[in-house]
C-alpha positions in Angstrom: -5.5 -4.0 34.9 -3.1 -6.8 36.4 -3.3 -7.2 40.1 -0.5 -4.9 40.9 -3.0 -2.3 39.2 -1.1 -1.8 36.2 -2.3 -2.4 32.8 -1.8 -5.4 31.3 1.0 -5.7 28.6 0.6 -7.5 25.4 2.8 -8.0 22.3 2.2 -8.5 18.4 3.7 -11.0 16.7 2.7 -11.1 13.0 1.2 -8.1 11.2 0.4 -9.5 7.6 -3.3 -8.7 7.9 -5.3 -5.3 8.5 -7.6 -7.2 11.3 -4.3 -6.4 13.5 -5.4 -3.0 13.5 -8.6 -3.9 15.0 -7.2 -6.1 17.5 -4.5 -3.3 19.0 -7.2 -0.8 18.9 -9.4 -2.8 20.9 -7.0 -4.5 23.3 -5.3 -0.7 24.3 -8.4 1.2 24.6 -9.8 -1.3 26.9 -6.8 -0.7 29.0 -4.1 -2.9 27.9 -0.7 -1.6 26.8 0.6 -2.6 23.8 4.8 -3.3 24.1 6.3 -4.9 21.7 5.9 -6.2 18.1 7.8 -8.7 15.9 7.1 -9.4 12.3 8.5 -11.9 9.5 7.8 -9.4 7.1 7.9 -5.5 6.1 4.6 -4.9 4.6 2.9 -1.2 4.4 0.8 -2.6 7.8 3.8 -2.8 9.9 5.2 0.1 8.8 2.1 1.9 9.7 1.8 0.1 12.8 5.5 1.6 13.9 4.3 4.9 12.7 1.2 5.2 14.9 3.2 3.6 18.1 5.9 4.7 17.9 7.0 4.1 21.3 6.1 0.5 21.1 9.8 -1.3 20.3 10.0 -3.9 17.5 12.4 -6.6 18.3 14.4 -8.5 15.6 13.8 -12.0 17.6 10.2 -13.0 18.8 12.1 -14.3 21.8 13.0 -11.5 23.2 8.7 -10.9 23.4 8.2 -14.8 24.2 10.5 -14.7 27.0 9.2 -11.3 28.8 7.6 -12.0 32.0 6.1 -9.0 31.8 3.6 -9.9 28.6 0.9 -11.7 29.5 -0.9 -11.9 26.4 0.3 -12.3 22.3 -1.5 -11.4 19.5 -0.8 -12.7 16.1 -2.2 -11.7 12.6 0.5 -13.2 11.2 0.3 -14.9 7.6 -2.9 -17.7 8.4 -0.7 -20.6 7.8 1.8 -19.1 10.4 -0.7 -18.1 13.1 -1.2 -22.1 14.7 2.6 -22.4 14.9 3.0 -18.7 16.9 0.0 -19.4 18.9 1.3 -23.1 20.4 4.9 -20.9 21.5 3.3 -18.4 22.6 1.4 -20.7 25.0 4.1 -22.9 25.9 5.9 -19.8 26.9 3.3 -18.8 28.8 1.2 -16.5 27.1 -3.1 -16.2 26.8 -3.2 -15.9 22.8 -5.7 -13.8 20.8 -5.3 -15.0 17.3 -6.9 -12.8 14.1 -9.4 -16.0 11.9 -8.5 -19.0 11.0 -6.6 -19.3 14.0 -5.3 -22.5 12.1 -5.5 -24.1 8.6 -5.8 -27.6 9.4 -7.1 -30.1 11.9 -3.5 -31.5 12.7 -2.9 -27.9 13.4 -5.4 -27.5 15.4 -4.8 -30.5 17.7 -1.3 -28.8 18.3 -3.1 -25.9 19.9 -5.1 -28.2 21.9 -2.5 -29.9 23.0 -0.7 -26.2 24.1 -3.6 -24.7 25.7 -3.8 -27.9 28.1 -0.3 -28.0 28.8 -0.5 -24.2 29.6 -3.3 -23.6 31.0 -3.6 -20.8 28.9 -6.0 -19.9 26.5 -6.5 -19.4 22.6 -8.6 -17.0 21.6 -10.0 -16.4 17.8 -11.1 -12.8 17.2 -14.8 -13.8 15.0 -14.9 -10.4 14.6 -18.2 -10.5 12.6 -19.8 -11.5 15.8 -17.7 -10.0 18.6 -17.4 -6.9 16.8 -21.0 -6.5 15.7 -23.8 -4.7 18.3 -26.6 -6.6 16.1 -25.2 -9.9 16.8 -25.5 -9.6 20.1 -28.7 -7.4 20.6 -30.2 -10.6 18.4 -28.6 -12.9 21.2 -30.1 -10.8 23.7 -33.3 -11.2 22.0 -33.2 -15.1 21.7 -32.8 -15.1 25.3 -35.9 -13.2 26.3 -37.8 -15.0 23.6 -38.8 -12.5 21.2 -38.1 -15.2 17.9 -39.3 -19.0 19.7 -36.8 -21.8 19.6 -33.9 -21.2 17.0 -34.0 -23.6 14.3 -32.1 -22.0 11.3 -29.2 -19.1 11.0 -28.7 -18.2 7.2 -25.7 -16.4 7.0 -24.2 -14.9 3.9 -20.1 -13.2 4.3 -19.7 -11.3 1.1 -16.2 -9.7 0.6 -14.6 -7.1 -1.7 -11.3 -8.9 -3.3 -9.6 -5.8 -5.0 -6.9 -7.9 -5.9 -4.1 -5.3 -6.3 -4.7 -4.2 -2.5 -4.1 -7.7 -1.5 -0.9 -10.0 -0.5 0.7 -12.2 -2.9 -0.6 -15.3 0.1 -3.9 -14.1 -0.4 -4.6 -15.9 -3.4 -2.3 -19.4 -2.2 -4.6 -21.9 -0.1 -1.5 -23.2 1.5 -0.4 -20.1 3.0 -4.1 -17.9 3.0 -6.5 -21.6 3.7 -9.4 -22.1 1.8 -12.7 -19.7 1.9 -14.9 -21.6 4.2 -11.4 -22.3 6.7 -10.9 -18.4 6.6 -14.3 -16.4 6.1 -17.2 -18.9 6.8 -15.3 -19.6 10.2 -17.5 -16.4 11.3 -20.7 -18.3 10.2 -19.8 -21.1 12.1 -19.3 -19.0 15.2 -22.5 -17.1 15.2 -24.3 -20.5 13.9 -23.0 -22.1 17.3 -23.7 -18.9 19.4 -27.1 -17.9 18.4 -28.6 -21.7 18.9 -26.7 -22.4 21.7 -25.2 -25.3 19.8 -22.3 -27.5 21.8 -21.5 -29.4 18.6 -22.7 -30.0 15.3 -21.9 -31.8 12.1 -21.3 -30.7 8.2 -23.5 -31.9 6.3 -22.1 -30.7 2.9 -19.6 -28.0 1.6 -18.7 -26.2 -1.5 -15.8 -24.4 -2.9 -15.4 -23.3 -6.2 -13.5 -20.7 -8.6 -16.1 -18.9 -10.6 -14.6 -15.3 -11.5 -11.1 -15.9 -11.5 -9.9 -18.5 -13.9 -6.3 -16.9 -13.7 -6.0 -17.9 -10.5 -6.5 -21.9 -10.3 -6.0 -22.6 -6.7 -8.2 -19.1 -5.4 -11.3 -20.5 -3.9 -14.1 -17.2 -4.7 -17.0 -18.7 -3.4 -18.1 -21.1 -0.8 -21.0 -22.6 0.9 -21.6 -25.3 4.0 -24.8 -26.5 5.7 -24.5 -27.7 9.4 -26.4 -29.3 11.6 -27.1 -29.8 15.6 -28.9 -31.2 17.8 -30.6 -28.1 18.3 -30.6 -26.6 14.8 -29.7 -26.2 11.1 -27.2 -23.3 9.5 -26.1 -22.6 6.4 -23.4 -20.4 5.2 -22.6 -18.9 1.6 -19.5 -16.8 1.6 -17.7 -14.8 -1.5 -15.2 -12.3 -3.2 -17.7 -10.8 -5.3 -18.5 -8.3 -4.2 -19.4 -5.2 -6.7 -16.9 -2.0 -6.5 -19.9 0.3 -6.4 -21.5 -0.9 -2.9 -19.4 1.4 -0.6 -18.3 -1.0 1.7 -16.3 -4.5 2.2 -19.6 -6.8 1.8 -23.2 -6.4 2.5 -22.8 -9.0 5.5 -26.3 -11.1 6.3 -27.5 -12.7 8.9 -31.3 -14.2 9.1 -32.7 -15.9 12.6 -34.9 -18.3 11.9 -37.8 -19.0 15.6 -40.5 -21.2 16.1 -42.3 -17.5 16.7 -40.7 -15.2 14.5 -37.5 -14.4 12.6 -34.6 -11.6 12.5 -32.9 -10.2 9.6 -29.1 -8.8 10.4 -27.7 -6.3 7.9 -24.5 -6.1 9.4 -22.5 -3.1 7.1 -25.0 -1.4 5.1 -29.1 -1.4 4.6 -29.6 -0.8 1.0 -32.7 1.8 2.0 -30.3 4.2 2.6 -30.6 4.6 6.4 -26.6 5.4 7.8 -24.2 3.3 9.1 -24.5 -0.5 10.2 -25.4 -3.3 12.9 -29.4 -2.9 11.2 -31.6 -5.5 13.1 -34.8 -6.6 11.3 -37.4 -8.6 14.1 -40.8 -9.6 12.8 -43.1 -11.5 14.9 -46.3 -12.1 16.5 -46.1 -8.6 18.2 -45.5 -6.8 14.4 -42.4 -5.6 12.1 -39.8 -3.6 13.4 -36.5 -2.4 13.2 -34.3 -2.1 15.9 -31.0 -0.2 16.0 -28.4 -1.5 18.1 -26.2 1.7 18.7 -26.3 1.5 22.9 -25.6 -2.6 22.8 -22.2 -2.7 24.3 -19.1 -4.8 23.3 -17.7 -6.5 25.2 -14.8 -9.1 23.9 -11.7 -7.1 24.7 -12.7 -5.9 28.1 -13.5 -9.8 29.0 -9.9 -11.1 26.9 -8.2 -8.7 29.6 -10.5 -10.0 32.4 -9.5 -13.1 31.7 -6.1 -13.0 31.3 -6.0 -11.7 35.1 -8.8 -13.6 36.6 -8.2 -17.2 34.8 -11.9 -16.7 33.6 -13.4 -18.2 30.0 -16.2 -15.6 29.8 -14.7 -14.0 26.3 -15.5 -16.5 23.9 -15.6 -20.4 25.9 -12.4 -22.2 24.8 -14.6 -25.3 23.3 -16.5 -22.9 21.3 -13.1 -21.2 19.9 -11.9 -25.2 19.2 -15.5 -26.8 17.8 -15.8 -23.1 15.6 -12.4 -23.7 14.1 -12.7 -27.2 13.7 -16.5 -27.5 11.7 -14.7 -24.6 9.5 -11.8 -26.5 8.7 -13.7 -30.0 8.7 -15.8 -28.0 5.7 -13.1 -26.8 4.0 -11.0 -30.2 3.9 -14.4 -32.1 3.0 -16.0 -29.7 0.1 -16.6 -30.3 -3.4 -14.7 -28.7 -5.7 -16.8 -27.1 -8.5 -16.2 -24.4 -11.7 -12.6 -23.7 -12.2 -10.9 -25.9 -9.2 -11.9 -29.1 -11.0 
């Protein structure tokens, strides 16, 4: 709610990726109202979007939205190489952004929406949906705080994806328009790498890119992998398309915590011994093996985005945290080697 006890109003501008679906579900039902979309494009996803809103008015000119006093925040899952441009006018128009990941493609990007952000005093926002959307992620936080694992020193994460090529956009598969893997998926590893240690800053040690399934398309990057370091910790990342059709869901997502007293294991979507559902937590230490479900472990990213927006607060995700996330990702990608078909 605003402080004239209405609900908050946001607008969409780009709807090229699913994740928009996500971010409109979460946004309305933690009390936001969702009044107005623009798109570049007519895809299936906006179509659908107008379908299941149909109340919500899309406007030919993303000014009309921009320019609305009455909008306080804009949301943009726009094509990735578009989503840095929207986000810096939406903030010099005034508007809090929430941005679907990579909130940008490259560090002179990037700088643009630091530079926005400080003129504003607004925020940016990057949905890491694999942490802000995921119970176990933050039961494991929750854990590391009461000290059930030691001292962090490691996070292994491992972002598998299904590619099913023939669901996906034409940009998908061009780097200029889609970014590189590590830019785009390993982003979320870098997020809950950061998170989870408590890590400020950190450096990349080495990344890898590389082409390994899909020779027919030279510039697709299907695999990827980056080690970090911090003061306080190591992380390393491996991220992929390969995913087989015959798993049953997008990627079996991975997460290991690595304590001075003990260690988690974070099957995120699926635990191949068959028990339902996702957001399995795995904690073994000196007290025994367990497994913990996560089920009652609130979330709460959107709620705090709205909270935010009204009260001028940073409690969602801290803006450094968005900025050094996006910017070890995109440091990674820029910096990797280039190994099977990319050479």
């Amino acid at each position: 709610m605003t402080t004239t006890g209405k609900p908050l109003k946001f607008a969409v501008l780009g709807l090229d990726h699913a994740h928009v679906l996500g971010l409109i579900r979460g946004l309305t039902e933690a009390g936001a109202e969702f009044a107005g979309l623009w798109s570049e494009t007519d895809t299936k996803l906006t179509a659908g979007v107008a379908e299941r809103a149909p109340e919500v008015p899309r406007v030919a000119d993303a000014r009309q939205l921009l320019e609305d006093p009455s909008i306080e925040l804009v949301v943009t899952a726009a094509v990735p190489a578009r989503r840095a441009e929207i986000s810096v006018e939406a903030l010099r128009h005034g508007k809090d952004v929430v941005a679907d990941k990579p909130g940008a493609l490259t560090l002179d990007q990037l700088a643009e929406v630091r530079a926005a952000v400080a003129e504003s005093g607004r925020f940016w926002s990057v949905a890491f949906s694999e942490r802000t959307g995921s119970r176990a992620t933050l039961h494991a936080r929750k854990l590391i705080e009461e000290g059930a694992i030691g001292r962090v020193v490691q996070t292994v994460g491992f972002g598998p994806h299904h590619l099913r090529p023939e669901t996906r956009p034409a940009w998908t598969f061009d780097p200029r328009l889609a970014g590189g893997i590590l830019a785009d998926i390993a982003s979320h590893q870098v997020d809950q790498f950061l998170y989870l240690t408590g890590s400020t800053s950190a450096q990349v040690v080495s990344s890898t890119v590389g082409n390994f399934a899909h020779p027919d398309r030279p510039g697709f990057e299907d695999f990827g992998e980056l080690v970090l370091r911090s003061e306080q910790a190591q992380g390393y990342a491996r991220v992929d398309w390969y995913t087989p059709n015959g798993l049953g869901v997008w990627g079996d997502v991975r997460l290991t915590i690595l304590g001075t007293e003990g260690y988690m294991e974070l099957r995120k979507n699926v635990d191949l011994l068959g028990r339902p559902g996702g957001d399995h937590l795995f904690l073994v230490n000196g007290e025994g093996t367990n497994y913990l479900r996560s089920d009652d472990v609130e979330l709460p990213y959107f709620p705090a985005i709205l909270a935010d927006v009204v009260e001028r607060g940073d409690t969602a995700i801290p803006q450094e945290l968005v900025f050094t996330a996006t910017e070890l990702a995109l440091t990674a990608q820029r910096d990797a080697n280039r190994v099977g078909n990319l050479r």
